[in-house]
Jmol script that loads the backbone (N, CA, C; Angstrom):
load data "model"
ATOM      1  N   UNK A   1       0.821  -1.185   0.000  1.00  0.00           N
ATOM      2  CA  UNK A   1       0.000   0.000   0.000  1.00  0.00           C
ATOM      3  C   UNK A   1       0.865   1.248   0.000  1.00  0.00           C
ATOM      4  N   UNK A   2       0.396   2.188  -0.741  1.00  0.00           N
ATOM      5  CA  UNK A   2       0.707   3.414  -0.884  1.00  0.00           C
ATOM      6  C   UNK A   2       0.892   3.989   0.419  1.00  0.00           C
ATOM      7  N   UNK A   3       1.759   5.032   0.787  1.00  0.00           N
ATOM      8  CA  UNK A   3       1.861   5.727   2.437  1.00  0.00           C
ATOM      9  C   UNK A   3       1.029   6.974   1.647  1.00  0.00           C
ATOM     10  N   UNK A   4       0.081   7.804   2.449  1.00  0.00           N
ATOM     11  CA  UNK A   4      -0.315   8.874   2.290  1.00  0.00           C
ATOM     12  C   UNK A   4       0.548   9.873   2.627  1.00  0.00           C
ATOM     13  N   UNK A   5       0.687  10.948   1.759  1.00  0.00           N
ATOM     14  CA  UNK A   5       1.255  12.274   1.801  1.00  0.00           C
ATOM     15  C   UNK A   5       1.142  12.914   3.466  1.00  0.00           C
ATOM     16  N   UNK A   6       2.009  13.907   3.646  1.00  0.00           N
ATOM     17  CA  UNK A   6       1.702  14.882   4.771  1.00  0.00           C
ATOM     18  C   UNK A   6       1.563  15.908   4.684  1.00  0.00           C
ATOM     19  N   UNK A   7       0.974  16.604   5.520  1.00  0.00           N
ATOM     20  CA  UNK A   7       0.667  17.710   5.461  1.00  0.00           C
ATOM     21  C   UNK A   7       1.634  18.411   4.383  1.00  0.00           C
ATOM     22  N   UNK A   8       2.556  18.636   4.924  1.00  0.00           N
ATOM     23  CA  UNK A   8       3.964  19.465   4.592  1.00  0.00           C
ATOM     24  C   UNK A   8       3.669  18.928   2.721  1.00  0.00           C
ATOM     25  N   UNK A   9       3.788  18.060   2.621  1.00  0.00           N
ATOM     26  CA  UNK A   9       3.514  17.407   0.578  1.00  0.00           C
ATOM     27  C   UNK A   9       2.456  17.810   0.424  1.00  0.00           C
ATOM     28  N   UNK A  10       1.695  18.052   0.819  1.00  0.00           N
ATOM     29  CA  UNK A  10       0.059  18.344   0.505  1.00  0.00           C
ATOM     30  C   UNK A  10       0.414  19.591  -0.003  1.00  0.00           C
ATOM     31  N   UNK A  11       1.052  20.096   1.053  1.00  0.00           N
ATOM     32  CA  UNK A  11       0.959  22.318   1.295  1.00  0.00           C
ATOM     33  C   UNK A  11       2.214  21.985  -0.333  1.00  0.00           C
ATOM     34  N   UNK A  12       3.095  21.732  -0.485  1.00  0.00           N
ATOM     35  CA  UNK A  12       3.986  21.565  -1.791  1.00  0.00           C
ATOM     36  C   UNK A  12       3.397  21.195  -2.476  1.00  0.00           C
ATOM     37  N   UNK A  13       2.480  20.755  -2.536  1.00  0.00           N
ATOM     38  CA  UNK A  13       1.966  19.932  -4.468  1.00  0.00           C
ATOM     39  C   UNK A  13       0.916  21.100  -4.799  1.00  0.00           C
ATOM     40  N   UNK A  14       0.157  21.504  -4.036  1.00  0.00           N
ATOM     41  CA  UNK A  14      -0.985  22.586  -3.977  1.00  0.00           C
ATOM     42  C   UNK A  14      -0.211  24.198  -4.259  1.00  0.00           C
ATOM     43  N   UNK A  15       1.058  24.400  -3.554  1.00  0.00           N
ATOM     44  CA  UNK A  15       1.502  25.384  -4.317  1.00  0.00           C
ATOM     45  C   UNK A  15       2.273  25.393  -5.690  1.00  0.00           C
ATOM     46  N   UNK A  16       2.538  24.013  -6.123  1.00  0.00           N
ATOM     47  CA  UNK A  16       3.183  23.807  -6.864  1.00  0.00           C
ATOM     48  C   UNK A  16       1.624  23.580  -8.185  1.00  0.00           C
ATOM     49  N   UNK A  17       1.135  23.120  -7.868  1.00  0.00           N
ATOM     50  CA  UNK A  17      -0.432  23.538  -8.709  1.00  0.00           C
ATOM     51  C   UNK A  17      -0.671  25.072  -8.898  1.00  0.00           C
ATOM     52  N   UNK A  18      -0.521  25.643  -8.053  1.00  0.00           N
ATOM     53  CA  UNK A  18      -1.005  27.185  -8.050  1.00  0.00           C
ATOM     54  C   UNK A  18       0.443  27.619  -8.760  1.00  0.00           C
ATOM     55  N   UNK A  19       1.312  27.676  -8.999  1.00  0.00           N
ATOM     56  CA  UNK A  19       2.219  28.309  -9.911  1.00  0.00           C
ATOM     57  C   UNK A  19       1.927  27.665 -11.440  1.00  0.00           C
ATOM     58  N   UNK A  20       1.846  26.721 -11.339  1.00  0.00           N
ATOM     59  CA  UNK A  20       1.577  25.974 -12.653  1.00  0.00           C
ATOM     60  C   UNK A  20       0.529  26.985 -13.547  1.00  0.00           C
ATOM     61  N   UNK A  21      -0.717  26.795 -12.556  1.00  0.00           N
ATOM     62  CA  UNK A  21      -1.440  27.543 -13.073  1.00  0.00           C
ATOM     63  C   UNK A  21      -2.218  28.833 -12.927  1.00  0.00           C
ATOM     64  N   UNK A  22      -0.563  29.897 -12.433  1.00  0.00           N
ATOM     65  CA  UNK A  22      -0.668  31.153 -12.592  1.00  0.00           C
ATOM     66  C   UNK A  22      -0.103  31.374 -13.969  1.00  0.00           C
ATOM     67  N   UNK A  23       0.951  30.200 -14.145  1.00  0.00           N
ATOM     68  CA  UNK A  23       2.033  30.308 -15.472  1.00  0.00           C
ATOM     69  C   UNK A  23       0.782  30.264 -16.450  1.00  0.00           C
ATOM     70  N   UNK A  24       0.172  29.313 -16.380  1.00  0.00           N
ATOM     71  CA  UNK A  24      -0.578  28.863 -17.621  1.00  0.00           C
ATOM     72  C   UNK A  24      -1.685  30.131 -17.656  1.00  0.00           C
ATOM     73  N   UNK A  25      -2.020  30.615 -16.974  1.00  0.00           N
ATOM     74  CA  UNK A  25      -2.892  31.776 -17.287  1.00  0.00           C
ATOM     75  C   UNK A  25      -2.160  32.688 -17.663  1.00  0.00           C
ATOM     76  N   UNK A  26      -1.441  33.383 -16.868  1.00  0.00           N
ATOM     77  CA  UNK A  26      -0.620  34.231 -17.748  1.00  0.00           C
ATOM     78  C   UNK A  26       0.053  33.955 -19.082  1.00  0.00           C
ATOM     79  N   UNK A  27       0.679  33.352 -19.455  1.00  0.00           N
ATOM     80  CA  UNK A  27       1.001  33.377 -21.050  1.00  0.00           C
ATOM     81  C   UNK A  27      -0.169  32.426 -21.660  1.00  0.00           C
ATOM     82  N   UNK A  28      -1.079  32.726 -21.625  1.00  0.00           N
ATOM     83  CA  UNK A  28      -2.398  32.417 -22.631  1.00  0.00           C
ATOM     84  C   UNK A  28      -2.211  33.460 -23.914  1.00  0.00           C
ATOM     85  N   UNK A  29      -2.373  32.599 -24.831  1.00  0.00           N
ATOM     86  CA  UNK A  29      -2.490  33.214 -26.197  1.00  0.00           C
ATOM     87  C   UNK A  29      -3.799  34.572 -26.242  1.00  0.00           C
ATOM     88  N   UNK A  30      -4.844  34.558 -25.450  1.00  0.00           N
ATOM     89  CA  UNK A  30      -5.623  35.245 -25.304  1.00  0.00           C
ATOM     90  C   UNK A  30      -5.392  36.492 -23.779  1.00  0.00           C
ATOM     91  N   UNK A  31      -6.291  37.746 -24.280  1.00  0.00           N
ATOM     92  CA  UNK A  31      -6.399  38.531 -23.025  1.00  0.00           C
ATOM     93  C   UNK A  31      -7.396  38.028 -21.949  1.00  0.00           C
ATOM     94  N   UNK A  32      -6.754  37.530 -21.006  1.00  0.00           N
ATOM     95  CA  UNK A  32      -7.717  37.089 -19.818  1.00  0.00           C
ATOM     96  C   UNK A  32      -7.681  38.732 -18.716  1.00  0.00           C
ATOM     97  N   UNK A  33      -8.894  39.034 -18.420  1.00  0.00           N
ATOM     98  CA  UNK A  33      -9.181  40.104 -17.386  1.00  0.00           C
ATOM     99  C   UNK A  33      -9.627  39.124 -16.161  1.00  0.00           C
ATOM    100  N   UNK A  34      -9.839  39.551 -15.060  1.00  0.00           N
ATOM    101  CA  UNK A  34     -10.637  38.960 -13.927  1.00  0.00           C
ATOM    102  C   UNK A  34     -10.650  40.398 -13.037  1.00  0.00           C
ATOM    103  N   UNK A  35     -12.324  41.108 -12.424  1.00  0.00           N
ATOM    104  CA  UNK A  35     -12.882  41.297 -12.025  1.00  0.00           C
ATOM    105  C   UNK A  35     -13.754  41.022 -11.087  1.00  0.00           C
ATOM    106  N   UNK A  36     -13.336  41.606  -9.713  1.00  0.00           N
ATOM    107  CA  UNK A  36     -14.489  41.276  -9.192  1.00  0.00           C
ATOM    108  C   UNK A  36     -15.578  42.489  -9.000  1.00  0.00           C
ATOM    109  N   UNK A  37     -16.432  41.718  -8.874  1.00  0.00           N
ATOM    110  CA  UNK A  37     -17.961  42.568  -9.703  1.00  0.00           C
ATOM    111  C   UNK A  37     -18.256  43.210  -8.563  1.00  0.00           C
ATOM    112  N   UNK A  38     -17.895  42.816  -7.190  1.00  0.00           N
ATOM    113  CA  UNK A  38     -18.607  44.343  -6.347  1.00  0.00           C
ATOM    114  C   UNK A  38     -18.018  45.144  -6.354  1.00  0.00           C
ATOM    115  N   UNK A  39     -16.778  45.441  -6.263  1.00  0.00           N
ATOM    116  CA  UNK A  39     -15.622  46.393  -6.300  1.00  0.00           C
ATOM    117  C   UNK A  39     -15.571  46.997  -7.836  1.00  0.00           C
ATOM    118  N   UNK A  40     -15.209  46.220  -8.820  1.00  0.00           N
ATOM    119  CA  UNK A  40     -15.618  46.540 -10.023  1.00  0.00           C
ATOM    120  C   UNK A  40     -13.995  47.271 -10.411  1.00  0.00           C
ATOM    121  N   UNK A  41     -13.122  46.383  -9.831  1.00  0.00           N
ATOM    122  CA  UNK A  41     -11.777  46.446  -9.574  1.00  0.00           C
ATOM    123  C   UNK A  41     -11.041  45.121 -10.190  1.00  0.00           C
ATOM    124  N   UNK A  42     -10.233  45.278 -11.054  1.00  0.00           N
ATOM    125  CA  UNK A  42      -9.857  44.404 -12.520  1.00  0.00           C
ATOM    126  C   UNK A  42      -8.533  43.029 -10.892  1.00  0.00           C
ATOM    127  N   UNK A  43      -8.712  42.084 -10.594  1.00  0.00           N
ATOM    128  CA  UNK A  43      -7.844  41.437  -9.930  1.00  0.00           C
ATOM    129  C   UNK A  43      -6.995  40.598 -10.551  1.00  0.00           C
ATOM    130  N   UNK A  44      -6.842  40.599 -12.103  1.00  0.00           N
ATOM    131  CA  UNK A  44      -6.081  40.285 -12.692  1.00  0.00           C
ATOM    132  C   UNK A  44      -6.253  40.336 -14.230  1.00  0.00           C
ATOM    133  N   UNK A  45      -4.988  40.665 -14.694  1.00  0.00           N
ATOM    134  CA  UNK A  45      -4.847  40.903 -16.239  1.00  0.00           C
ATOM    135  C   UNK A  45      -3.742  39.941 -16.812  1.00  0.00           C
ATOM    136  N   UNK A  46      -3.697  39.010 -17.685  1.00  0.00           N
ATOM    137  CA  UNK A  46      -2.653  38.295 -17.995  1.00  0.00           C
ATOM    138  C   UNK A  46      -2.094  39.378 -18.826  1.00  0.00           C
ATOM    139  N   UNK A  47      -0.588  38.939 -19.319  1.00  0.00           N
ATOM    140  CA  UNK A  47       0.542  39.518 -19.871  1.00  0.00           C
ATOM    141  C   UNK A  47      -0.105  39.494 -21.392  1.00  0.00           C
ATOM    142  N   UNK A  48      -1.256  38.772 -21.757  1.00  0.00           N
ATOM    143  CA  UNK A  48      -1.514  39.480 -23.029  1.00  0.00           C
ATOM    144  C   UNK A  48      -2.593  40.950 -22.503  1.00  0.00           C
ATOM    145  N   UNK A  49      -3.407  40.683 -21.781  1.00  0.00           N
ATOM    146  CA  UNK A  49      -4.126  41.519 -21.508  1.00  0.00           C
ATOM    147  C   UNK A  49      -3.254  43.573 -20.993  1.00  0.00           C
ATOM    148  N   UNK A  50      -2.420  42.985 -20.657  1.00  0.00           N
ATOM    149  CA  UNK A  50      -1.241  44.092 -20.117  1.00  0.00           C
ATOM    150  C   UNK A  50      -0.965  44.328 -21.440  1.00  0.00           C
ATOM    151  N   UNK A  51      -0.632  43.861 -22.794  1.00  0.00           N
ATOM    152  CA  UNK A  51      -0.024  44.124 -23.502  1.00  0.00           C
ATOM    153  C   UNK A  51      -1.266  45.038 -24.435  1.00  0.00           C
ATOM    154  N   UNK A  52      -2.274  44.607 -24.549  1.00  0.00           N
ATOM    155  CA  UNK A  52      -3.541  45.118 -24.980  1.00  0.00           C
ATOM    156  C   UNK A  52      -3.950  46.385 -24.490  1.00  0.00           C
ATOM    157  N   UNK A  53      -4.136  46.026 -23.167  1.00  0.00           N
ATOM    158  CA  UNK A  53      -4.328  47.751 -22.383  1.00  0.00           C
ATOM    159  C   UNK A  53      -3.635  48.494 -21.897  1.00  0.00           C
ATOM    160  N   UNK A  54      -2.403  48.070 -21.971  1.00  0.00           N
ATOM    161  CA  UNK A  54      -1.264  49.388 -21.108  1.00  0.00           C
ATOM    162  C   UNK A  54      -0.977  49.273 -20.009  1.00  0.00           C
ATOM    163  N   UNK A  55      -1.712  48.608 -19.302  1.00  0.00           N
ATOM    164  CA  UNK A  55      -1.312  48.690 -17.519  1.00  0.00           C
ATOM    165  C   UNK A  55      -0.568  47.163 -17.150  1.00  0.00           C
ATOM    166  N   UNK A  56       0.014  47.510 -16.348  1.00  0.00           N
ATOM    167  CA  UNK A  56       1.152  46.619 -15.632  1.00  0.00           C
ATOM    168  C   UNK A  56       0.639  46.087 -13.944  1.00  0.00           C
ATOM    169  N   UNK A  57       0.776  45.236 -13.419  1.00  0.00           N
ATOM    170  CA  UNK A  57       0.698  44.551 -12.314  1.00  0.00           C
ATOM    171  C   UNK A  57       0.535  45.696 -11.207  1.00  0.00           C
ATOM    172  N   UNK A  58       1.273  46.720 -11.432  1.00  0.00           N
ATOM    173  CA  UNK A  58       1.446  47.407 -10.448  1.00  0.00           C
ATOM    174  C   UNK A  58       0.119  48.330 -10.572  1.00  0.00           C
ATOM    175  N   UNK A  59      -0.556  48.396 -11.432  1.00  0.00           N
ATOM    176  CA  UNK A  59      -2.188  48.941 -12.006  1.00  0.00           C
ATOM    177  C   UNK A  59      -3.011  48.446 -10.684  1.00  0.00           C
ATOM    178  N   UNK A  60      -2.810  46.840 -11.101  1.00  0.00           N
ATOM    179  CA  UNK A  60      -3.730  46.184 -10.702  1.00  0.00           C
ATOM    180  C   UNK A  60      -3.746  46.145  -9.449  1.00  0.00           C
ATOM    181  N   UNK A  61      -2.136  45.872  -8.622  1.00  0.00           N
ATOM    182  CA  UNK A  61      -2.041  45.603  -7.693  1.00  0.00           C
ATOM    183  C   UNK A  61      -2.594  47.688  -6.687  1.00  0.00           C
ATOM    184  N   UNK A  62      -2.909  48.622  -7.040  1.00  0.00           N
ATOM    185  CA  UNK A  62      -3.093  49.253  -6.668  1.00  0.00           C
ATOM    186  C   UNK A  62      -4.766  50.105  -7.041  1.00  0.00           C
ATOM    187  N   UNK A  63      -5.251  48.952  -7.550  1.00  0.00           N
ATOM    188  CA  UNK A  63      -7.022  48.619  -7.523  1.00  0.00           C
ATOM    189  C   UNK A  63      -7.032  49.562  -8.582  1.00  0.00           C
ATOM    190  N   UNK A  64      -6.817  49.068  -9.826  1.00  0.00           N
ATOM    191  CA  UNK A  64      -7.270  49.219 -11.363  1.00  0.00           C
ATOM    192  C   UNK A  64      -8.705  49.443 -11.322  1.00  0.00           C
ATOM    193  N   UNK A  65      -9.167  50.531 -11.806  1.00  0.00           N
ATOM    194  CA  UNK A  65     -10.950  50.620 -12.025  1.00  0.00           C
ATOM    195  C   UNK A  65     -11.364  49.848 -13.182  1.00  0.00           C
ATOM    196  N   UNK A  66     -12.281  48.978 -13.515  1.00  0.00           N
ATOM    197  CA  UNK A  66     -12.444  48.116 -14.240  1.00  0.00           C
ATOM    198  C   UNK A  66     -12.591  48.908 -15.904  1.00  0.00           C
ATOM    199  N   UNK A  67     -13.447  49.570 -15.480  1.00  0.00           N
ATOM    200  CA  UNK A  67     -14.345  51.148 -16.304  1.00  0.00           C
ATOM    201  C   UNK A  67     -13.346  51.377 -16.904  1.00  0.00           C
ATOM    202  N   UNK A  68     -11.984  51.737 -16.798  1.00  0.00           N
ATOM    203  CA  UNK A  68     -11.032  52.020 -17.794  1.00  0.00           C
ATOM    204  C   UNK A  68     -10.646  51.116 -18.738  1.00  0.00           C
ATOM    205  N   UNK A  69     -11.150  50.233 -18.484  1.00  0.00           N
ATOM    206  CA  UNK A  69     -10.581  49.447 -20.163  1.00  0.00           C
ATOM    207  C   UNK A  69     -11.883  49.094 -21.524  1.00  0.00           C
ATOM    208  N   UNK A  70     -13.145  49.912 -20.725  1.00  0.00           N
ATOM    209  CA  UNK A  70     -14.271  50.015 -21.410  1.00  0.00           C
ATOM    210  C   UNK A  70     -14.067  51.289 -22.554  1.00  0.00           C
ATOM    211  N   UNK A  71     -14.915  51.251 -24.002  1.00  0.00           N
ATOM    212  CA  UNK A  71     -14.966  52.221 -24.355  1.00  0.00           C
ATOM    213  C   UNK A  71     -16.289  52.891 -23.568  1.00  0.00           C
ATOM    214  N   UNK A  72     -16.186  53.894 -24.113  1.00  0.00           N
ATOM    215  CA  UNK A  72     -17.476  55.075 -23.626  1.00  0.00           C
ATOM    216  C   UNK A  72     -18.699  54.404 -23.953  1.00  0.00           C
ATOM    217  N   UNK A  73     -19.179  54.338 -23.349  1.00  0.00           N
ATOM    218  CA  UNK A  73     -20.544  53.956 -22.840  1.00  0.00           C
ATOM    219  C   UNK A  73     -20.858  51.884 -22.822  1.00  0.00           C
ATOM    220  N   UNK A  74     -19.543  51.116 -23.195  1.00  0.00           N
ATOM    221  CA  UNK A  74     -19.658  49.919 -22.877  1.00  0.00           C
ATOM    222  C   UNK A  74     -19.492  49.354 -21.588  1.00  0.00           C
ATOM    223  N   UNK A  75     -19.356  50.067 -20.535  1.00  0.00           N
ATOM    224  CA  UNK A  75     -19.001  49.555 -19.058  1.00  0.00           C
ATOM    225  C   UNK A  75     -20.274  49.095 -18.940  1.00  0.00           C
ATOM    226  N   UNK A  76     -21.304  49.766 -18.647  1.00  0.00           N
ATOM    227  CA  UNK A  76     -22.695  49.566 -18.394  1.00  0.00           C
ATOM    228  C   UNK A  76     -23.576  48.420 -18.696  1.00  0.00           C
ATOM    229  N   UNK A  77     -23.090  48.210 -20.549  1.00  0.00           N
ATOM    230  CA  UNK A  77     -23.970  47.491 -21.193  1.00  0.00           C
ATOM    231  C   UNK A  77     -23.019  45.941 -20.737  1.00  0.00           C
ATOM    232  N   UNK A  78     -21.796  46.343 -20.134  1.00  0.00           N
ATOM    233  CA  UNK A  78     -20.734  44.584 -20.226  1.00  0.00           C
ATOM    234  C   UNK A  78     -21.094  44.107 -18.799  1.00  0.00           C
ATOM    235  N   UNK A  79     -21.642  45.226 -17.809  1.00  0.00           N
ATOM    236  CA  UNK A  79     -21.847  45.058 -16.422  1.00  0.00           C
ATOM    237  C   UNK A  79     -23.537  44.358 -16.206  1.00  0.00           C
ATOM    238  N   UNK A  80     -24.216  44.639 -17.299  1.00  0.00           N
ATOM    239  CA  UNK A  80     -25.596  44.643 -16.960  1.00  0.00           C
ATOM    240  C   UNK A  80     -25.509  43.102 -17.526  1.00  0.00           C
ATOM    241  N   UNK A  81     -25.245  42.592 -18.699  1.00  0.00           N
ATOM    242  CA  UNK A  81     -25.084  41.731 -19.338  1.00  0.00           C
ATOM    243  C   UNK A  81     -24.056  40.544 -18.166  1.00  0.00           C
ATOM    244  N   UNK A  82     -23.381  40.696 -17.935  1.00  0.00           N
ATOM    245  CA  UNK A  82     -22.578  39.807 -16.918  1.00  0.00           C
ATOM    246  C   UNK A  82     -23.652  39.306 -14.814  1.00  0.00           C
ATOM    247  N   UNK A  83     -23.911  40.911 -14.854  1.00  0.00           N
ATOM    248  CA  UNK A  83     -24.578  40.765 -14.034  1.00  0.00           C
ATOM    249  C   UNK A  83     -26.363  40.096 -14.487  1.00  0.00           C
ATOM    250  N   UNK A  84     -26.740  39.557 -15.411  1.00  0.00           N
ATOM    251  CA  UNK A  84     -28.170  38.672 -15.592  1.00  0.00           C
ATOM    252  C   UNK A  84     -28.148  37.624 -15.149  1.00  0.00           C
ATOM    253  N   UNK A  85     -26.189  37.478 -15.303  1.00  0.00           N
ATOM    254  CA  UNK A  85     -26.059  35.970 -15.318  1.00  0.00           C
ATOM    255  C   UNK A  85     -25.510  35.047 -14.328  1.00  0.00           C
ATOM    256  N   UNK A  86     -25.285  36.661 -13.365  1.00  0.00           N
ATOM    257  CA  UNK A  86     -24.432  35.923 -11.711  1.00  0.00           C
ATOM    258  C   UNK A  86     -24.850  36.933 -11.056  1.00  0.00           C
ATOM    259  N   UNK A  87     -26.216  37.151 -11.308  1.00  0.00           N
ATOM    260  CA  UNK A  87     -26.495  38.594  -9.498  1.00  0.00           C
ATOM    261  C   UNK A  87     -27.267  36.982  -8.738  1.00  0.00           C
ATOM    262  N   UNK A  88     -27.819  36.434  -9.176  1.00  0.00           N
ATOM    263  CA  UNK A  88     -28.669  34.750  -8.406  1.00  0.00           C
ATOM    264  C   UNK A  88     -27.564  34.796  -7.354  1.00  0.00           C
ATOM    265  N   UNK A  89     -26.339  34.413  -8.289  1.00  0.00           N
ATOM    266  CA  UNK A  89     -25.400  33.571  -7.104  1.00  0.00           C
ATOM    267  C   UNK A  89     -24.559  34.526  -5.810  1.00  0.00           C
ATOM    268  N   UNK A  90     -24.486  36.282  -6.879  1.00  0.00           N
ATOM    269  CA  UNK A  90     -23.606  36.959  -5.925  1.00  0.00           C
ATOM    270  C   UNK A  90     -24.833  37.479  -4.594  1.00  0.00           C
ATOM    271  N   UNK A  91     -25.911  37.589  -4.759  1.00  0.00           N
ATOM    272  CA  UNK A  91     -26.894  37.766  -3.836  1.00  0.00           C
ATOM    273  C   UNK A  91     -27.201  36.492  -2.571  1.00  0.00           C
ATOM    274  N   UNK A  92     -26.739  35.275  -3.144  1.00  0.00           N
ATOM    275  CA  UNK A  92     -27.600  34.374  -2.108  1.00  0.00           C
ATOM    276  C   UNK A  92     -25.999  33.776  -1.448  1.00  0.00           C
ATOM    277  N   UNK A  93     -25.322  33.856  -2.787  1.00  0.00           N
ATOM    278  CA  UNK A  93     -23.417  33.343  -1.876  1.00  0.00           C
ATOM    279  C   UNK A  93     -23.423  31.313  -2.784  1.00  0.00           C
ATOM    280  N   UNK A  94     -24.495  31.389  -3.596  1.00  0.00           N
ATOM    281  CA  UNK A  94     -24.531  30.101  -4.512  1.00  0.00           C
ATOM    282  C   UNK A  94     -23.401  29.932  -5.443  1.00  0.00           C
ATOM    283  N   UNK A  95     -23.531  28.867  -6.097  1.00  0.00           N
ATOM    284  CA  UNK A  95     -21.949  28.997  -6.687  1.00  0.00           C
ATOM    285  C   UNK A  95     -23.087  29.451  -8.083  1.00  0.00           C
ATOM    286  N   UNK A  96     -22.198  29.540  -9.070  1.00  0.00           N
ATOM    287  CA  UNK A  96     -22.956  30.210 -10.275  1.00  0.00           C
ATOM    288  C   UNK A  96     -23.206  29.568 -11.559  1.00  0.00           C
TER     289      UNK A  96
END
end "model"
wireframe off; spacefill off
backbone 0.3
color backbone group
């Protein structure tokens, strides 16, 4: 029989997952944004997305307004449209 992992391997394979796939999000062939919708504060931009809009980590890391990477008058219509489809879950705490 297999010996089960310990704690200590657990906490290493799980961060070693979470770099994996910070790497893999960040160099995505595509612009990935992530937002969170109450704040409405951008919590991450991959390195294509940085390359697309101009701002750098240090944007983000100092609470990027989401609204700036909208043109004029699309914040509203991308917020209303996103929010049809997850106010259920952000209201009750459901997954979505």
């Amino acid at each position: 029989m297999r010996e089960e992992p310990s704690r200590e391997e657990l906490r290493a394979e799980v961060s070693q997952l979470r770099r994996h796939l910070g790497e893999l999000l960040d160099f995505l062939p595509d612009a990935l944004v992530e937002v969170d919708l109450r704040s409405q504060r951008v919590t991450l931009l991959n390195r294509m997305a940085q390359i697309l809009f101009g701002y750098d980590p240090g944007a983000v890391a100092a609470g990027l307004d989401s609204r700036l990477l909208f043109a004029e008058g699309e914040f509203d219509r991308a917020r209303d449209l996103v929010s049809s489809f997850v106010s259920r879950s952000l209201s009750t705490g459901e997954a979505y």
